[in-house]
C-alpha positions, 0 to 999 in steps of 0.5 A, a space after each residue: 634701635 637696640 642701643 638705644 633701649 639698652 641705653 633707656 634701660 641704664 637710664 631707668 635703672 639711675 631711678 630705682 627706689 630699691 637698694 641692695 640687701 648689701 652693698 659691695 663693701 658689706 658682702 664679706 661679713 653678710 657671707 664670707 665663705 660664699 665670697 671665697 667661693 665665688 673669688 676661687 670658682 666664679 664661673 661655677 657660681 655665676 652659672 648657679 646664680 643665673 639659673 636661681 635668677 630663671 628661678 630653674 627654669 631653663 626654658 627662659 634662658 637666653 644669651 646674657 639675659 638679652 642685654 647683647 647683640 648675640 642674644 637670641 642667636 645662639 641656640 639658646 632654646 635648643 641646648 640652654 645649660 650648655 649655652 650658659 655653660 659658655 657664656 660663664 667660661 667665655 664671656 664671665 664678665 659679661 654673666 655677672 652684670 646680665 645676672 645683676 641687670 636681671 635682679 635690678 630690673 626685677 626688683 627695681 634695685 639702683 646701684 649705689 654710689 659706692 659700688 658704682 666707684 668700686 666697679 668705675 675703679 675697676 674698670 679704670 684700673 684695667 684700662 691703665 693696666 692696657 695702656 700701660 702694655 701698649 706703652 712698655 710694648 712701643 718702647 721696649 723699655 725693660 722698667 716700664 714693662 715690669 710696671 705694666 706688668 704689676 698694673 696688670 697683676 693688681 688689675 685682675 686682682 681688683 676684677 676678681 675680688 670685685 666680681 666675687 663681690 657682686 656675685 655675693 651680693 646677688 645671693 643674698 639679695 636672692 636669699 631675700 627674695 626666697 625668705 630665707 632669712 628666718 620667720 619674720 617677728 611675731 607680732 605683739 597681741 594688742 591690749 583688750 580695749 574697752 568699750 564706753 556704754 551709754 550707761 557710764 558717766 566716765 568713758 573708760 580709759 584706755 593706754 592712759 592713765 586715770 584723770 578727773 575726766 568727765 563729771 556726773 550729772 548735776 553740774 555744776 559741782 554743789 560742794 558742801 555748805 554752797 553758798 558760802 556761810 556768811 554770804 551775803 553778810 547781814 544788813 546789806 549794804 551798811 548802814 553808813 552807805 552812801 557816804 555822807 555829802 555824796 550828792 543826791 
């Protein structure tokens, strides 16, 4: 049963509407000395990050943020700060992703598809890396463990940078939900509008240029010397009309 909510909830998550203030790729330049922090020191910041999710409240602390079996069966209520003490020393990688899945819940935030590729990459390269030291392990062969060997280095790279990343990425999206981003933009005051009365023959414009809108009273317009002088014009109809032999 509670395989198959974790696994509705994953399935929720491929929906969300809501993006990430910043991608995995763009942590370093939104805050590169934050990224280094959490390359050198993660489970320090992976703790400081879980608390700021709990918004400091402790009391609502439990084990991976609930998304494991042992949540709720550790005591967490008792001794919580040294419970997510543990958890960030024994089980870090496991902190990162219950912090990341409380942010994504909250603020319905879907993973993107370039992260999912930077974390699917990570995780692949740590299974080469594995099957790799099983292999050099198997056969004793002396190239194959140092390649195994160099897969393995490269791997924890890769996990280190990419936690560190993530880590960074959940700052920032916690930055955005403090506002401290800086006041928002002042908002322009609109121009003074006018009101058309009942005692103007032009409504007034507003926003646009002046035209020839509107035309007083009388219309149409009488111009001067209307009708025309010479119109119609003298003896009406000519004198030679009807043609002659035009029958009667």
């Amino acid at each position: 049963m509670a395989s198959q909510e974790h696994l509705d909830k994953m399935q929720l998550r491929q929906n969300y509407r809501n993006l990430w203030h910043t991608d995995l790729m763009g942590t370093i330049q939104a805050d590169a000395p934050y990224c280094c922090l959490a390359c050198w020191c993660g489970p320090c910041v992976s703790y400081l990050l879980r608390k700021r999710a709990l918004y400091n409240d402790m009391s609502r602390y439990v084990c991976c943020a609930g998304y494991m079996p042992c949540s709720g069966r550790c005591g967490e209520s008792r001794c919580p700060e040294l419970c997510l003490a543990t958890e960030v020393f024994l089980c870090f990688g496991n902190s990162v992703a219950s912090t990341r899945f409380m942010l994504q819940d909250e603020f319905n935030i879907q993973t993107t598809r370039c992260d999912n590729c930077i974390i699917g990459f990570m995780f692949c390269l740590q299974q080469i890396a594995c099957i790799f030291s099983i292999v050099a392990m198997i056969v004793g062969s002396g190239e194959i463990q140092e390649a195994s060997q160099l897969l393995s280095c490269l791997a924890e790279l890769v996990y280190c940078t990419v936690c560190a990343c993530m880590q960074t990425q959940h700052k920032v999206e916690m930055d955005k939900r403090d506002g401290m981003f800086g006041p928002q933009p002042v908002m322009a005051v609109p121009p003074i509008q006018q009101m058309s009365r009942i005692d103007q023959a032009i409504p007034p414009s507003v926003g646009y240029p002046p035209q020839g809108y509107g035309q007083p009273y009388g219309y149409p317009p009488q111009a001067q010397g209307y009708p025309a002088a010479g119109y119609p014009p003298p003896a009406y109809p000519p004198s030679n009309y009807p043609p002659s032999g035009y029958p009667k």
